[in-house]
N, C-alpha and C positions, 0 to 999 in steps of 0.2 A: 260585406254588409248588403242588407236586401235594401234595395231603392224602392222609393214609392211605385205603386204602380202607373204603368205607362197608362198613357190617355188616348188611346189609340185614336187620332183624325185622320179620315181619308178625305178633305174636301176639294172638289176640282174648279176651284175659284180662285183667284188672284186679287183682286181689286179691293181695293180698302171700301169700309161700310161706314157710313153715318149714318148716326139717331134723323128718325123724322120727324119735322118739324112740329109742335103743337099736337102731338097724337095724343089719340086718343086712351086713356085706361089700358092698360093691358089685360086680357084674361084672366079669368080663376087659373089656377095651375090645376092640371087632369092628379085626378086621384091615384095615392100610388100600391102598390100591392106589397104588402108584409112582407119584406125579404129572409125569407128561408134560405136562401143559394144564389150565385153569384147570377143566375139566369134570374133569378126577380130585378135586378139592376136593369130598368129600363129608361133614359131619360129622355127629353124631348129633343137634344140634338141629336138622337142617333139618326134620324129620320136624315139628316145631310149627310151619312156617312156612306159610303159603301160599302153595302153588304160583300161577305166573302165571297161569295160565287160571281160578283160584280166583280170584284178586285182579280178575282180570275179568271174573267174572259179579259176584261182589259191589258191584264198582262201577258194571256194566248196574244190578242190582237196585236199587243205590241209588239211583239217577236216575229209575228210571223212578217209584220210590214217592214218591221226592220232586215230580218234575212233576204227577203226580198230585196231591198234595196244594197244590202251586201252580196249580192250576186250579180249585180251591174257592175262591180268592181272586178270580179272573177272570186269572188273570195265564196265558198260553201258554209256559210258560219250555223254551226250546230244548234240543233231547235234543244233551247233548254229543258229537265227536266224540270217541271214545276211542284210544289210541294200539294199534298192535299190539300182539302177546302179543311177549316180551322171546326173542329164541334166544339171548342172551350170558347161560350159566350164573351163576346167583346168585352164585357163592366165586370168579366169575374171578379178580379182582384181590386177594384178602384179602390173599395173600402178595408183593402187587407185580404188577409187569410178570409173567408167564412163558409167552406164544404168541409165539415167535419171527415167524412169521408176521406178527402184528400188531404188533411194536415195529418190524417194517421197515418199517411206513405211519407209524407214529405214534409210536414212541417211547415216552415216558411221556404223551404225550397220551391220555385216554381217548377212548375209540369214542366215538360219536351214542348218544345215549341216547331209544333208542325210546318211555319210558314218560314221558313230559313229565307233566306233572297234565291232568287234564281241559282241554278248551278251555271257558273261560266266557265265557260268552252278555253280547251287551251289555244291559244291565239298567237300569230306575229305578232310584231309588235305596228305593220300595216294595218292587220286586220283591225287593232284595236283602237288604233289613229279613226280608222273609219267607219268603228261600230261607235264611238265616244263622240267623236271631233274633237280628241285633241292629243294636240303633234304639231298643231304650227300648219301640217301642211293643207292649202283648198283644193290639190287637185290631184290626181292617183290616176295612173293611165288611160291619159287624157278625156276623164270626169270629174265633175265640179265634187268636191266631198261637203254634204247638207252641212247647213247650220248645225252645230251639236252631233253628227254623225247621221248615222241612220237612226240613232238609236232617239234620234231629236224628231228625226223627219218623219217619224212612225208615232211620235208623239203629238204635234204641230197635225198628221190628218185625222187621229182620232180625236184631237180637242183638248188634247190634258195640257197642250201649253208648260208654260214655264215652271207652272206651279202643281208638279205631278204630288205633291204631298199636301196643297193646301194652300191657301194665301195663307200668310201671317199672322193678319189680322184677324182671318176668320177665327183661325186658330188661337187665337188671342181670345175671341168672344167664349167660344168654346172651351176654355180651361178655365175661364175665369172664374166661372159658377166653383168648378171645385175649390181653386184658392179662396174664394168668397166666403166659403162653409165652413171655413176651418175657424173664421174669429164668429159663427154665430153662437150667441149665449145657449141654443138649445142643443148646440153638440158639443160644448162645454158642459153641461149637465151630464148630457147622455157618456163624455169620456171619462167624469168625477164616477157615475155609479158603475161605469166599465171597468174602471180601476180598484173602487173599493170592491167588488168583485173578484179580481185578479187578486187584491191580497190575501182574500178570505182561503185561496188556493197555495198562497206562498210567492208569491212574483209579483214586483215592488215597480211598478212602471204607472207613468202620470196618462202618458195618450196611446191609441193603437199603434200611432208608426213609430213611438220608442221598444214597443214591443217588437213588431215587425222590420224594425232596423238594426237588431239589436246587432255588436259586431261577432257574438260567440256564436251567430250562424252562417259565418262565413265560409264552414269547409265545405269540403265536393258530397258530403253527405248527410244528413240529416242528425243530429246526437238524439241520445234518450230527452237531456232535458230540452232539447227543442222543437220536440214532438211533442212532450208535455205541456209543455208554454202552449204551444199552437194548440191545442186542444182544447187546455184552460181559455183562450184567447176568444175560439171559437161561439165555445158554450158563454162568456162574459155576452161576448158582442148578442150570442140570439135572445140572452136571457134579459136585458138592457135594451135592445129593440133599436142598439146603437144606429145597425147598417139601414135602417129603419129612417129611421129620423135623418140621417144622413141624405138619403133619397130623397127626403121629402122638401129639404132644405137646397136641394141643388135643384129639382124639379121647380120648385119657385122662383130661384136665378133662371134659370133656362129660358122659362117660359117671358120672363121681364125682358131678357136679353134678344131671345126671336122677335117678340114685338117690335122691341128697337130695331133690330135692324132686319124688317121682315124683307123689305127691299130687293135688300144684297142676298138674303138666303134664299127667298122666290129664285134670284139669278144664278143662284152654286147653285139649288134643286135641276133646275133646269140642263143648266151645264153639264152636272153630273149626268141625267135621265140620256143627254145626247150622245156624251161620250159611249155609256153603256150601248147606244143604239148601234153607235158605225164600228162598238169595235165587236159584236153580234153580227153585223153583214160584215164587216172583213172575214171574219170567223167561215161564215156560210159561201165562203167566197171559193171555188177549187183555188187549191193550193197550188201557187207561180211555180 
């Protein structure tokens, strides 16, 4: 069964945010652009997220301070291959299928996913005691093994802290818009004329993601009728202005929700801008 789409957060902030006090109105929400293709999906947290080529110098920088630090142990721990930088916009999928183009390869199948995790290195199980920290053991021929490994202590100097995916909370604030949109009366409208659309094609589904979840798309490849659905799916969603109203609906959450907690997001901006800095000079740094 296809899961809704992920929400991709990269925030490098930890700390819980509270509303301020007595503020003031929040902004108009910024106008949004017609979505045609998963690249019109633009909302106003992406501005906290980091961008791909950010996520992949942090994760160069992370490795390389980490081998580094695995060579104070005597251990040569292999520089991972890293995946390419990602060209399938972040918000492709938030709202489902909608590149006509691509549901006529695949359907609801998703694309190849370029950013796989790091490839890791075949290892003792020393080495992984001390690229991790954890084994119990603090000390390895006679050096202290970092909090969390190296792989912590490579963390802890660029800044990504505990919360290398995001505080919670942030993340909290940041999905909430999309659960938010799903009870607004105006994408209840927009999912009633998506549907009676859908039947006018033959395919008897109430909202997008009973389409997009259906479980007859479960195999390793795409069938005739689930090409067809996602086509029909495609053309409902452009011709309904569903993915439309959808943006326009969470763009309003957003924008209510940065207000509140403009605070704590000034403080993840920031955060993030430093980490990006120092793991850029480890980068520029000759290699140990």
């Amino acid at each position: 069964m296809r899961a809704r789409a992920a929400l991709p957060i990269l925030l490098l902030f930890a700390a819980a945010c509270t509303p301020a006090a007595s503020a003031p109105a929040p902004p108009a929400p910024p106008a949004v652009a017609e979505v045609r293709s998963g690249a019109d999906i633009k909302l106003p947290f992406d501005h906290y997220l980091l961008t791909p080529d950010q996520q992949r110098t942090v994760a160069l920088a992370e490795q390389r301070l980490a081998r580094s630090c695995m060579s104070r142990f005597g251990f040569d721990w292999p520089a991972p291959e890293l995946p390419p930088v990602p060209t399938t916009p972040a918000n492709a999928r938030r709202y489902g299928v909608i590149d006509a183009a691509e549901v006529a390869r695949l359907g609801y199948h998703p694309p190849a996913d370029p950013t796989a995790v790091l490839a890791s290195p075949s290892a003792s199980p020393e080495m992984v005691m001390v690229y991790g920290g954890k084994g119990g053991a603090s000390e390895l021929r006679g050096q202290p093994v970092p909090d969390g490994g190296c792989l912590g202590e490579a963390r802890r100097e660029l800044g990504v802290g505990a919360a290398a995916l995001g505080g919670p909370e942030l993340n909290r604030i940041a999905t909430d818009s999309f659960t938010q949109a799903q009870q607004d009366p105006r994408l209840a409208d927009a999912n009633a004329a998506w549907s009676a659309c859908m039947k006018q094609s033959g395919y008897a589904y109430t909202d997008i993601w009973r389409a997009n979840n259906d479980p007859r798309w479960s195999g390793p490849e795409p069938s005739a009728l689930e090409l067809a659905t996602a086509r029909a799916d495609v053309a409902c969603k452009l011709g309904t202005r569903l993915p439309t109203i959808l943006l326009t609906i969470e763009t309003e959450l957003q924008t209510v929700a940065i207000h509140r907690h403009a605070t704590a997001l000034d403080r993840a901006g920031t955060h993030r801008a430093e980490t990006v800095t120092r793991a850029a000079a480890v980068l520029a740094r000759p290699p140990a």
